[in-house]
N, C-alpha and C positions, 0 to 999 in steps of 0.2 A: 365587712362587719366584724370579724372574729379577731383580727387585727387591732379597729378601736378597741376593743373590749383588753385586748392584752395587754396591749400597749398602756391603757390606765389602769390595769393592774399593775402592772409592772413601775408605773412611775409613781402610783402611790405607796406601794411596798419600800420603794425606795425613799421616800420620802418619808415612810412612817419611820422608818429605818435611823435615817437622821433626827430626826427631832428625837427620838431613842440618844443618839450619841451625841445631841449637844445638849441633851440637860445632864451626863455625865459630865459634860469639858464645862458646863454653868452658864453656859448661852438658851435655854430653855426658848427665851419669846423669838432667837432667831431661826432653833428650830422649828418652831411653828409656820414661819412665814416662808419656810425653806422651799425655794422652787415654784410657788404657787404659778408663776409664769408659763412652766409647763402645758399649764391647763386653760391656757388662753387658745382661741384659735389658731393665731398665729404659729405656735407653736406645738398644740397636741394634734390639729388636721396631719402637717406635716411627718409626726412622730408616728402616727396610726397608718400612716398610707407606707413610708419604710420602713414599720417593726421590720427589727431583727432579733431581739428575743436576747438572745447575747450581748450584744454591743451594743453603742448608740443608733439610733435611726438617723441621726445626720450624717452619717459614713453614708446611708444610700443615698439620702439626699443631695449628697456631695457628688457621687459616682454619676447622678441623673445630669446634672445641673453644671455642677464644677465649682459649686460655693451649696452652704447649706443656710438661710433664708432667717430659718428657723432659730440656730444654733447663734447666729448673729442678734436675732430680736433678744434671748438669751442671757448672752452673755454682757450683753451690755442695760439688762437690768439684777443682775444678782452678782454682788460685790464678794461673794464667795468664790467668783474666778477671776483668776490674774490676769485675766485677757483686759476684765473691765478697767485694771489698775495699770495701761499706759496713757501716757499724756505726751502735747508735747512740749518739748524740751526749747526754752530762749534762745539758751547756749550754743547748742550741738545743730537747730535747729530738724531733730529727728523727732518721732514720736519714739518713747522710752518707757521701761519700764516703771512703775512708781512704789513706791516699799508699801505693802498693806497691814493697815489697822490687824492689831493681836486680833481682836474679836472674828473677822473675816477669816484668817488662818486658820483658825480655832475652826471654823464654819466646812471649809476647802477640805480641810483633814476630817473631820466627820463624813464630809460629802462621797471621799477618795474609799476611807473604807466600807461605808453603807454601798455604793458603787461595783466593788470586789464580791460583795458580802450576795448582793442581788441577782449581780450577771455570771459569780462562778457557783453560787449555790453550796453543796454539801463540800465540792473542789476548794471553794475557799480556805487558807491556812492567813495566819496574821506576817506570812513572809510576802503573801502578793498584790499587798501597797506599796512596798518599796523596790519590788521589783520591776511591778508597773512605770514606778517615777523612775528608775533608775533604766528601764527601757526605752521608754519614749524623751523627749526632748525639751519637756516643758519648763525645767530650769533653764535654760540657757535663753527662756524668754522672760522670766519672771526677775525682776527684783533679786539681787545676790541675798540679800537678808532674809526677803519671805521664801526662797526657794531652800536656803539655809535651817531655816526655822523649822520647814515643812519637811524636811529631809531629817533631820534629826527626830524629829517626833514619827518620823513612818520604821527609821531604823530603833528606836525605842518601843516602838509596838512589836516588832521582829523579834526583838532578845528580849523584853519584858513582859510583855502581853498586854490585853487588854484594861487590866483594871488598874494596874501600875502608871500606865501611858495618860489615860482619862484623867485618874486622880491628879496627875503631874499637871496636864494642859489644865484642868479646872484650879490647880493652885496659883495660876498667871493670872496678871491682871495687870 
């Protein structure tokens, strides 16, 4: 029980968090709708039974299982992750990555630092979204353009900060 209860603390924080940073970037109404999937069975039983408190709960779910259930119902309803944006391809006959709508990058990047901002707490600095991206692997899954996009604007949050970077991504359209 102490679990549910963190666990939707924790994912509403994080979500408050975001609709916080996309009516900075001028996506406001997709702030609002941001994540609401969470809170479905499907995916907040799951999230409550592996709290980690720190990271995601689909890392346990994944360690239990060997796939995360949950993280799959997920991703393939919120177009704020790149995961949702492969298709496949005629040509190549692979499934591939697909270049995502500004609006959803816009979305991903709120997502990335609301994320940092939740699970490192007071540790949080504006250098550990691009460290994260630049640690882990998920450009070389993504769309050379959105991974581009999204990579530029996390090293613009790094050397400019916050209100500089917002005001920039809110000027795109």
């Amino acid at each position: 029980m102490r679990h549910f209860v963190k666990h939707f603390l924790t994912i509403t924080r994080h979500r408050h968090k975001v609709i916080y940073h996309c009516m900075r970037c001028g996506i406001l109404w997709q702030g609002l709708r941001h994540d609401l999937s969470k809170y479905s069975l499907t995916e907040f039983l799951p999230g409550a039974k592996f709290y980690l408190g720190d990271r995601s709960p689909t890392e346990g779910e994944r360690r239990t299982y060997g796939y995360s259930k949950a993280w799959m119902h997920h991703k393939g309803r919120n177009r704020h992750h790149f995961e949702y944006w492969v298709d496949y391809n005629i040509v190549t006959h692979r499934a591939e990555p697909v270049k995502m709508p500004l609006r959803y990058v816009k979305e991903m990047f709120c997502d990335r630092v609301a994320a940092g901002k939740i699970y490192l707490g007071d540790k949080y600095t504006n250098n550990n979204p691009i460290e994260y991206f630049e640690r882990g692997n998920a450009k070389n899954y993504m769309h050379p353009e959105t991974a581009k996009l999204l990579e530029g604007w996390l090293k613009m949050l790094q050397k400019e900060g916050e209100k500089k970077t917002f005001a920039y991504i809110r000027s795109l359209k």
